[in-house]
N, C-alpha and C positions, 0 to 999 in steps of 0.2 A: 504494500500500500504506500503512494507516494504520498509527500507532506501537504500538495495539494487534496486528494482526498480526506486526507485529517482535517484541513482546513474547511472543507466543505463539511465533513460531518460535523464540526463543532459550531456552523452556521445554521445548518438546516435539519438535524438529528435534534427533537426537542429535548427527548432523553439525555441526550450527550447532555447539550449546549446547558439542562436544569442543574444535572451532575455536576456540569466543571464549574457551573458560576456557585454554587454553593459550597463545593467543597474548595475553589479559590478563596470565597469569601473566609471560611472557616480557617482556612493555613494563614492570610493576613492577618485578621485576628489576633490567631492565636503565636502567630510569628512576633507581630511587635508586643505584646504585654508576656511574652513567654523571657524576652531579653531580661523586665526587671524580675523572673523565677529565678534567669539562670544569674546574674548577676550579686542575687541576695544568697547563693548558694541555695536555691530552694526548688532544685529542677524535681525532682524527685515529689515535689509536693502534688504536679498535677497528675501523679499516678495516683494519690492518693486520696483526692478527692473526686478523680473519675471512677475509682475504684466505689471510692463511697457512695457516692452518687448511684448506684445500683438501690441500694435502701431507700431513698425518697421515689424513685423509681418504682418501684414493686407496689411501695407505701400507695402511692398517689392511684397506681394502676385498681388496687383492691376498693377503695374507697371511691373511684370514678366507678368501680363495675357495680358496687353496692347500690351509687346513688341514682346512676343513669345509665352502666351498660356498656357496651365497648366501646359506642361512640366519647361520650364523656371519657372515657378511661384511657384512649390515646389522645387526648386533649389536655391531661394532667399531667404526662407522661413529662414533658420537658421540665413544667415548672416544680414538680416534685423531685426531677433529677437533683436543680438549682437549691432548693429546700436542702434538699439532702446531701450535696455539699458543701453548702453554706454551716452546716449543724454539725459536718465533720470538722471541718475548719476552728470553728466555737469552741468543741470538745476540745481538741488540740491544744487551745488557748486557755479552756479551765484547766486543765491537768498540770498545763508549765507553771502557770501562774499560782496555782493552788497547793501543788504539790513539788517535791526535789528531782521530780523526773524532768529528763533532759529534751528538747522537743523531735529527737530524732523516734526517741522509744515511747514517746507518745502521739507518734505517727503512725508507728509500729501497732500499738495497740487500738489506735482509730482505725486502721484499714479494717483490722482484725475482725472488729465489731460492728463496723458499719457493712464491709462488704460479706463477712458471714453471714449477716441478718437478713444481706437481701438477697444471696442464693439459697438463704435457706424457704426464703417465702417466695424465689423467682420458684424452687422446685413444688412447692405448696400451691401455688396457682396452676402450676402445670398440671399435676394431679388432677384438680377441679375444676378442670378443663374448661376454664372461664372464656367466654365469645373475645378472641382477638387477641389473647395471650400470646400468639408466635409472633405478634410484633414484638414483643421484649426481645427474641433473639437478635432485631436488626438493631437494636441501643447496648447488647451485649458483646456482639461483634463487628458490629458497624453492616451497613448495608447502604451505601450511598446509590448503589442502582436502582433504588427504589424510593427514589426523593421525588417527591410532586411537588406542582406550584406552591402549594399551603408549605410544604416544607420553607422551601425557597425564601419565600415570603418571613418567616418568622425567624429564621437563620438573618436575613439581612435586617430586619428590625433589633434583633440582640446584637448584631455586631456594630451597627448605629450606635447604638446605648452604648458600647462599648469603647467605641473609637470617642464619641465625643463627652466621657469623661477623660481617657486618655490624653485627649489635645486642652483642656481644662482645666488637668491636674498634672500637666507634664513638670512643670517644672517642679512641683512638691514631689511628686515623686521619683524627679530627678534627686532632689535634696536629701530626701529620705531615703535611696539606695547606698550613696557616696558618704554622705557625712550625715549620720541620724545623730550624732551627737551635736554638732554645730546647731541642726534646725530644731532642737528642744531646745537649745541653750536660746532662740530666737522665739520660742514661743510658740513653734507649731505643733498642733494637738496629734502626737507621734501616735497615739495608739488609735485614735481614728483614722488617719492617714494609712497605717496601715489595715485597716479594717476595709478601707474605700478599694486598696491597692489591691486586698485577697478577693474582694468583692465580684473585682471585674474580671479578675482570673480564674475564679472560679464561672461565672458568666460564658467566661472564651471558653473553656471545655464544654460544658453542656451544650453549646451550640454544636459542638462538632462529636457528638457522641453520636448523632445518627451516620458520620460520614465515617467515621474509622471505629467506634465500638467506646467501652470502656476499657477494655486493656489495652490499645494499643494509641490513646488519645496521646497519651503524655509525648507519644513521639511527634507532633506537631505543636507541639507546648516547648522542647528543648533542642530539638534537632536545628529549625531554622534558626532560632536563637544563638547555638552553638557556630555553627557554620559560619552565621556574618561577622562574629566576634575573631575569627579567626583573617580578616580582611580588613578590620578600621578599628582606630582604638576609640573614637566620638558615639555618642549614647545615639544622638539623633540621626548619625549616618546607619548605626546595628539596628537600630528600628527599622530603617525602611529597608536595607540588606535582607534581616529577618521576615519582615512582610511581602516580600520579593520571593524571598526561597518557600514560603512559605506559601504564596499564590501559586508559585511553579510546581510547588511539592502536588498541590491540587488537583489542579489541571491536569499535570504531564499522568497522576495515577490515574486520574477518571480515563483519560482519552485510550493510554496502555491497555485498560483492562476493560474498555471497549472493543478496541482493536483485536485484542490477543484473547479468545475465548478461556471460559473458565479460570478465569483470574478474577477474587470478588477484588472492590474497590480499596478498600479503609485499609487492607496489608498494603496494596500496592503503592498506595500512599505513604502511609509507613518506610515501605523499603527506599522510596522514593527521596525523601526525605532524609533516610541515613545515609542513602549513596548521596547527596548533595553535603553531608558532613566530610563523609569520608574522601571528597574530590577537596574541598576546601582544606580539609589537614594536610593535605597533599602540595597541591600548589598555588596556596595564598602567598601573598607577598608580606614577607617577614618574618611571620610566624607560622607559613607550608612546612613540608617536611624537605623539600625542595631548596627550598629559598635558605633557609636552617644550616641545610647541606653545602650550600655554595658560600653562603657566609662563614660558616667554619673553615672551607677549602682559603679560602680569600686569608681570613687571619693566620691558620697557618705560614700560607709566604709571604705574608707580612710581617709574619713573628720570624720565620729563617730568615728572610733579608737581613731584618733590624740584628739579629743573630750574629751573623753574618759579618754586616759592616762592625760589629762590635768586637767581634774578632780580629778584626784585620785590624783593627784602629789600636787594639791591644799589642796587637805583634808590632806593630808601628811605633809606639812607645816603650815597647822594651829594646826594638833593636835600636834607636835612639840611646835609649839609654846607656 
């Protein structure tokens, strides 16, 4: 298939064209607010509240089918995911605060509990074979093939919400990544700030949980992040790098596993994504593996030279002498 047929499919294939804008929308997203996860050392956190996010899930599913049925019950589906990460996040923050636990091991025991609770009630519905229950699989493992307009539609309204707290609060949450000491010393309410900051991050995974699942979200939360960091050392150049890799991580998987039969969506994007890490370790300028390599080679004859003359200039003064 030539790249004009790609090009035509992603103009005139509605399926495509629903596909790649949604699941572009979701890598943008979650590419630029994933820079301040990986920056805070907290990449690891959107595994953990995609993970959790299964419990508000199930939650919301049981309680829509009680109150109105399957239609209601994939209607609550997203905002119960939100719910249900938001309340992992919370826990997290009783536990440090409350308790001598450190916040890694009280990660550890949020996944534990929030994502046990909701496979254990994802397998409890399955049982009682509630009308519409096998959509849970496509928020479990993503299923972006199967995104409708209504999808689309509600993806780009959270990523709005998203993007324009982000452009809002850029520079507070410039402040409070780099120097959280400085901007309390100036007065800024550091514990809301970060509350506003986990907010929207938690926000950016739930939107893309129907395009790559819950297990394999966090790789759209870290991956484009990592990648652009490895190309600029400026916050506001790794933002738009990261939403760049992360529009491309999108697209390039929806189109692939259009293209190539039997490939679902949400891994393709995934893998898609770490080969766009794994090209940048490679040959970014500076910090490639590349670039790394030739600047060592470089100092090396630069160090034998200086060596070198240093030698002669010694034998130069002793036979002088």
């Amino acid at each position: 298939m030539t790249p004009g047929d790609v090009l035509s499919m992603l103009i005139f294939d509605h399926t495509l064209r629903t596909v790649s804008i949604g699941s572009g929308l979701v890598g943008v997203v979650a590419g630029a607010l994933g820079c301040f996860a990986y920056l805070r050392k907290q990449g690891m956190m959107g595994a953990i509240v995609a993970h959790s996010s299964l419990f508000g899930i199930t939650v919301a599913f049981l309680i829509g089918s009680a109150a109105g049925g399957a239609a209601l019950a994939e209607r609550l589906i997203l905002p119960g995911a939100l719910v249900g990460g938001t309340l992992c996040m919370a826990f997290v923050s009783l536990v440090v605060h409350t308790t001598r636990i450190k916040t890694d091991t009280a990660m550890g025991v949020s996944v534990a509990l929030f994502f046990g609770t909701g496979i254990a009630l994802l397998r409890m519905i399955q049982s009682m074979s509630l009308p519409g229950h096998r959509v849970l699989r496509d928020y479990l493992f993503g299923q972006a093939a199967t995104m409708t307009r209504v999808d689309l539609q509600t993806i780009a309204l959270f990523s709005g919400i998203a993007v324009v707290v982000l452009l809002v609060s850029w520079k507070e949450f410039k402040l409070h990544t780099f120097d959280p000491g400085f901007a309390a010393s100036i007065g800024y309410p550091m514990h809301r700030m970060d509350q506003v900051l986990l907010a929207v991050i938690v926000l950016a995974i739930v939107i893309g949980l129907r395009t790559v699942g819950v297990i394999l979200m966090v790789s759209l939360l870290v991956c484009p992040a990592a990648a652009a960091r490895q190309w600029t050392k400026r916050l506001s150049h790794m933002a738009l790098l990261a939403s760049f890799f992360g529009l491309l991580s999108g697209v390039l998987g929806a189109v692939l596993s259009a293209v190539v039969s039997n490939l679902p969506t949400g891994p393709v994007i995934s893998l898609t994504a770490t080969m766009i890490v794994l090209i940048s370790l490679v040959i970014a300028p500076r910090r490639g593996v590349v670039a790394r390599s030739l600047q060592r080679s470089v100092n090396r004859r630069r160090f034998a030279q200086l060596l070198t003359a240093e030698q002669a200039t010694s034998a130069d003064h002793r036979s002088r002498s």
